[in-house]
N, C-alpha and C positions, 0 to 999 in steps of 0.2 A: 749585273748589279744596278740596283734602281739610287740614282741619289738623292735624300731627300732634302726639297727644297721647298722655301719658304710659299714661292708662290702657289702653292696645291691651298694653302687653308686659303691666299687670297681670296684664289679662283671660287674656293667653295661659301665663302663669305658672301661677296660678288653673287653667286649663283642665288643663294636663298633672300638674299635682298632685295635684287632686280626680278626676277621671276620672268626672263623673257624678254622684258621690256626692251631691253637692247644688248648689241655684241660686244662682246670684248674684245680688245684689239692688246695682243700684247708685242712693245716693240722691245729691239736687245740685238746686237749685235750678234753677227752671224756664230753658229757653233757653241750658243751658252746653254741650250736644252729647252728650246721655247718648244720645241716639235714632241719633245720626250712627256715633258710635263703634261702637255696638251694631249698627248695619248693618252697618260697612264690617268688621267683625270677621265676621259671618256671610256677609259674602261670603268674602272672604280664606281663611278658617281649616277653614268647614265645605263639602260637598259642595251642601244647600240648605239655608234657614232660611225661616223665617217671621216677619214683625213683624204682631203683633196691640197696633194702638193700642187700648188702652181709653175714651181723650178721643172718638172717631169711630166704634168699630164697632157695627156692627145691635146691634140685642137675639136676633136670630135667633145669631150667634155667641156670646154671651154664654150663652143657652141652653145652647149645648153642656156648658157647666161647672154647670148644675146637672140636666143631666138625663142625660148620659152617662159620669159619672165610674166605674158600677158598668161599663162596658161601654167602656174604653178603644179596641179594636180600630175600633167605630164610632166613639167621639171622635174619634181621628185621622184615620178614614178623613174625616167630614166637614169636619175644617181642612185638609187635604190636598187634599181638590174645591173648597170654598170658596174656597182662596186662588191653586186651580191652582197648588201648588208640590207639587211629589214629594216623601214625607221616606224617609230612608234611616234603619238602624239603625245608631246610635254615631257618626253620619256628619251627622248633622241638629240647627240649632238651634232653639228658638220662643222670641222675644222678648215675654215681656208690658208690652209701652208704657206707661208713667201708669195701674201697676195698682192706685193707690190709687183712680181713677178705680171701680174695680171689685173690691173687698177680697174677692168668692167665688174669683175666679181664684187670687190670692197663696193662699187657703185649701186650692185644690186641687194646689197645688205638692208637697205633700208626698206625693201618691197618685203624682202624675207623676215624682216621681224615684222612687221607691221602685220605680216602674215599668222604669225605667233606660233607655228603648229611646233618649230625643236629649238635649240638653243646653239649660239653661233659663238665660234672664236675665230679671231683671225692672228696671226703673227706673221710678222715681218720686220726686217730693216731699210733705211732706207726709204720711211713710206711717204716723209714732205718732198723730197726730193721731186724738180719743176717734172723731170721726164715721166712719173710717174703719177702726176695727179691731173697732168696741164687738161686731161681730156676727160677728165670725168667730174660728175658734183660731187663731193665728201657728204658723204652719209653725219647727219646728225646724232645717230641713235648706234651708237660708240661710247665704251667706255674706255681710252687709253689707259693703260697698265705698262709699268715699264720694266721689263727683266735685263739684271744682270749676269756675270757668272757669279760662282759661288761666293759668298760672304764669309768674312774668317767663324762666323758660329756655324754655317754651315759646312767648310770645312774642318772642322772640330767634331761635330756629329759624323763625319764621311770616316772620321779617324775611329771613330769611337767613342771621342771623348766630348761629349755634349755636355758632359755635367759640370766641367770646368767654368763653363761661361756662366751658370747659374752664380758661381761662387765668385767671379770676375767681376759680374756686377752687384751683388751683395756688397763685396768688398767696394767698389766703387759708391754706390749709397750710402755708404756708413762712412766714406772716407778711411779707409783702414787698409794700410799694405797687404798683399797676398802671403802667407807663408811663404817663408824664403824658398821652400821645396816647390813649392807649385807655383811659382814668380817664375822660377828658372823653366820648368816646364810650357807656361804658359809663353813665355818669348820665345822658347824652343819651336812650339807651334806656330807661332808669329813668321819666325825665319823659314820655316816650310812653307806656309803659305805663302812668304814674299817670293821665295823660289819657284814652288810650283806653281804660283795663282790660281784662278778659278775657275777656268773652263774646264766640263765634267769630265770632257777627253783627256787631258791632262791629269785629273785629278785621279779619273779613275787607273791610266797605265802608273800612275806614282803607286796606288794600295796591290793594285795586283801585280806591279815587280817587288811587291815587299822593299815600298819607298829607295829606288832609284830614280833618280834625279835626271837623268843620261832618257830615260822610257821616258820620262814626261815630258821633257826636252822634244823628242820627236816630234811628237804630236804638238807642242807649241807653233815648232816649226811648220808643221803642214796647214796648221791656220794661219799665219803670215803670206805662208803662200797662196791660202786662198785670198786673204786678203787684197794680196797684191795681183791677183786673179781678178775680182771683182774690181778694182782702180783700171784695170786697160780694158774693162766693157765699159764704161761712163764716158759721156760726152767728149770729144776727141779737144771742143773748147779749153777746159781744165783739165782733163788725164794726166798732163803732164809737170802740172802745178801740186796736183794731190798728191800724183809718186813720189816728188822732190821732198814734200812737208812729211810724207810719212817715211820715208825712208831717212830723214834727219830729226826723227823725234829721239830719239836718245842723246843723239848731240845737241838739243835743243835745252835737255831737259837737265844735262850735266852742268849747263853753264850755271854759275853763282848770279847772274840775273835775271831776275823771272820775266823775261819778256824776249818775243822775237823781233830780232833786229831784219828788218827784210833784205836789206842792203849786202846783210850776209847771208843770205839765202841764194840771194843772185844778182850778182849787180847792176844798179838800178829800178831795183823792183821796189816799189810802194805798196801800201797796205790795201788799198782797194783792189789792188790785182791779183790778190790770194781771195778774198771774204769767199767766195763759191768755194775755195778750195778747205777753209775750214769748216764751214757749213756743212759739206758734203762728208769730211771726218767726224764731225758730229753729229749728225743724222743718221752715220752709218752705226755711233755708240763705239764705233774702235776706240775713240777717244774722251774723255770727259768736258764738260765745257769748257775749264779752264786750263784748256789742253795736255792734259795731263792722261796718259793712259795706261790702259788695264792690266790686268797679270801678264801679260804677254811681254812685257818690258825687259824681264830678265833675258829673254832669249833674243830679241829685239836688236839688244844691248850690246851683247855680246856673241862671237861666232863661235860654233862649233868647238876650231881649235883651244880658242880663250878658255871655256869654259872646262878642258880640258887641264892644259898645260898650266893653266895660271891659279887652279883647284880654286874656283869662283865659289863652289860652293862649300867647298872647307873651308873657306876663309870666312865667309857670312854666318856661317854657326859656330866658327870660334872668333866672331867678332873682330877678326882681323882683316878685313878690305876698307881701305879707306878709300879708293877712288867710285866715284857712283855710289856707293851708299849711302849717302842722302840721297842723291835721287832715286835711288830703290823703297827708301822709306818715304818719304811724300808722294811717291806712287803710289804704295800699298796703303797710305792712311786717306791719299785721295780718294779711290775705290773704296775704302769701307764708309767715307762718310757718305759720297754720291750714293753706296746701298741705301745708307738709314737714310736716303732724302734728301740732300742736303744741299744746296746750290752754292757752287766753291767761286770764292770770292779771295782775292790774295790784293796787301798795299802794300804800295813802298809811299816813303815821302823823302822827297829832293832836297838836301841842306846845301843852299845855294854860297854861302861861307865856306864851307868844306871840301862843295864840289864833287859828293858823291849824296846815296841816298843812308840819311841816318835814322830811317825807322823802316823796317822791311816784315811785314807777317807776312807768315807761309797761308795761312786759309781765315775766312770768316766764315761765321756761319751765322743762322739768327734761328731766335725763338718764333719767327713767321708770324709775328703779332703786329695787328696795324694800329692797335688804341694803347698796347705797352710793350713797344721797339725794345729790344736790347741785342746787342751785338755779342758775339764768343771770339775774340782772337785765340788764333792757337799756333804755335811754333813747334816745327819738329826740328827734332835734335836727333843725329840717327848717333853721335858721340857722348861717353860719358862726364865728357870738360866740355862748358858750354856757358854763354853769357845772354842774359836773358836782360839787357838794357833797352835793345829794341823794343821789347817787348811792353819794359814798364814806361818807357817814351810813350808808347803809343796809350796805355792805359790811362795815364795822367792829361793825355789829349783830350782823350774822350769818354773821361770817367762818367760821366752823366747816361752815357748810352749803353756802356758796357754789364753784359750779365755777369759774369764769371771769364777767367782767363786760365788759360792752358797752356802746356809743355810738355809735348810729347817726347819722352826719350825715354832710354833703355833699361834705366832704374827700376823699384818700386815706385806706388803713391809715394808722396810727399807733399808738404806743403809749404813755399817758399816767397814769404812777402806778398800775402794774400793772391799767390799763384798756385793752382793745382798741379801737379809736375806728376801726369800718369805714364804708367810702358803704355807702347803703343796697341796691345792687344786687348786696351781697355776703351779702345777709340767705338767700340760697339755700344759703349755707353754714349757716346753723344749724340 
């Protein structure tokens, strides 16, 4: 089963605008379907292609890129025998797989289009990272593309039900509540998606156990495990600074203050003695900038037995877990705004009278405009008792810069003291 995913129309947007002119590079964290897309787009779209993994192929191919680059016509004739695929002019793609795996390849991009005769993608994670660039020039003639896993409309589609989100956001446009019947339905979907998230492994053992929870679980697990496969080959410097942070992101993410204290990470440690260590979880896309990460959190979260004995996920579809569930939902509303783009930004402010912080937003976001700024605070609420003074604190701070303000929780639309109060599975509207 093929999932469909948003970056195919990218890719083919991309394709008919640039005409050649340069590669695309799509980066995304390991196991989201950067290699799958990238096939099924060179089947579709071109006459042949080629995928050259760089995690798997000879050193005999890898040759090719440092000893025939002055002599292109034998370059391709030998990936062309090599891989037994034909390539045509203008008519042929070559995929370089996990070409951080091999930073000469990414180097010689810029000979190959300059060259013009097929059309290039590259994917990877990982690709600013020092070990992997320190020895080559970065190709100018790149277009960066960023994939994630799947987004809650593209999980909707995988379900079948694509059509909901049409009417999700209708309803969102018009400001008008969902029918009470498809409200329930659509949180319904909401809380599959925060359990299963969106890596297509996951997604897909969830539809073909006929949505077992327990099938998708596996496969969560066996990405962490890569994960934490890929943290003990990295630089032996920080390896073990990365392990720590990612192996305490759940506990990180539970506490009621959004910030990590490093002191409690390990004593004595300061904030400059991690920055490689977060840089390198962000680069790798396991995590979002403002360290908050991807569907793999549920399992993360919690082990094996938990998720068992403590029916974790009976309790999240009948709305009854109160521990982590807010941090399950400003996870999953994390990753949908990071989909649509979004650069997560979170304040508190310090009431030095009171001795804690008396204005805390969970995310901002902006209209990206530099001649008319406006800001979106947004609060999730994963309960449906909730106090949103924070919120209009902050509003009254900085009413001059603010667009519109948000409340995410589990209700319908609403509209409360010129606050928008959406369920969270209308976060695809922002």
């Amino acid at each position: 089963m093929i999932l469909k995913r948003k970056m195919y129309d990218k890719l083919l947007t991309l394709k008919n605008e640039l005409n050649g002119k340069k590669a695309f590079l799509i980066e995304g964290a390991r196991r989201i379907g950067k290699s799958t897309i990238c096939e099924e787009f060179g089947k579709n779209e071109y006459k042949s292609y080629i995928l050259i993994d760089f995690a798997k192929c000879p050193d005999e191919v890898k040759d090719y890129f440092v000893k025939h680059m002055n002599d292109l016509d034998t370059f391709f004739m030998l990936l062309s025998t090599y891989y037994g695929v034909k390539l045509y002019e203008r008519e042929s793609l070559i995929i370089f797989d996990e070409v951080q795996m091999y930073p000469k390849a990414r180097e010689c991009v810029k000979y190959l289009v300059a060259d013009g005769r097929y059309d290039y993608i590259e994917t990877g994670s990982l690709i600013s990272i020092k070990e992997n660039v320190k020895d080559i020039v970065i190709p100018s003639e790149e277009r960066h593309i960023s994939m994630y896993p799947l987004d809650f409309e593209e999980f909707c589609d995988a379900l079948g039900e694509e059509q909901i989100c049409e009417y999700i956001r209708k309803c969102f446009a018009d400001r008008m509540p969902l029918e009470n019947e498809l409200h329930h339905k659509a949180m319904l979907l909401f809380k599959q998606y925060m359990l299963v998230g969106g890596m297509p492994q996951s997604v897909l053992a969830f539809l073909e156990s006929r949505k077992d929870f327990d099938k998708s679980d596996v496969e969560k697990r066996d990405i962490l495990a890569l994960y934490r496969s890929d943290i003990m080959k990295i630089d032996s410097k920080y390896r073990s600074k990365v392990l720590t942070i990612f192996d305490q992101i759940p506990g990180i993410l539970s506490q009621h203050e959004k910030r990590v204290v490093f002191n409690d990470v390990a004593a004595g440690s300061k904030a400059e003695q991690y920055e490689e260590t977060f840089f390198w979880l962000s680069d790798s896309m396991i995590s979002n900038e403002c360290f908050l990460c991807n569907g793999l959190l549920v399992s993360h979260a919690f082990d094996e037995n938990e998720l068992l004995e403590d029916e974790v996920y009976k309790q999240i579809l009948g709305d009854k877990l109160n521990m982590n569930e807010g941090m399950l939902y400003e996870n999953a509303i994390a990753q949908m705004l990071t989909s649509n783009g979004h650069k997560l930004y979170f304040y508190t402010h310090y009431n030095a009278e009171k001795h804690r912080n008396d204005i805390e937003i969970d995310f901002l976001i902006s209209n990206n405009s530099k001649l008319k700024y406006k800001m979106y605070p947004i609060e999730v609420k994963s309960g449906k008792k909730y106090s949103i003074e924070s919120l209009k604190r902050f509003k009254e701070k900085y009413k001059a810069r603010i667009g519109e303000c948000y409340v995410i929780h589990p209700r319908n639309l609403s509209l409360k003291d010129d606050i928008i109060c959406i369920p969270p599975y209308m976060t695809i509207c922002l």
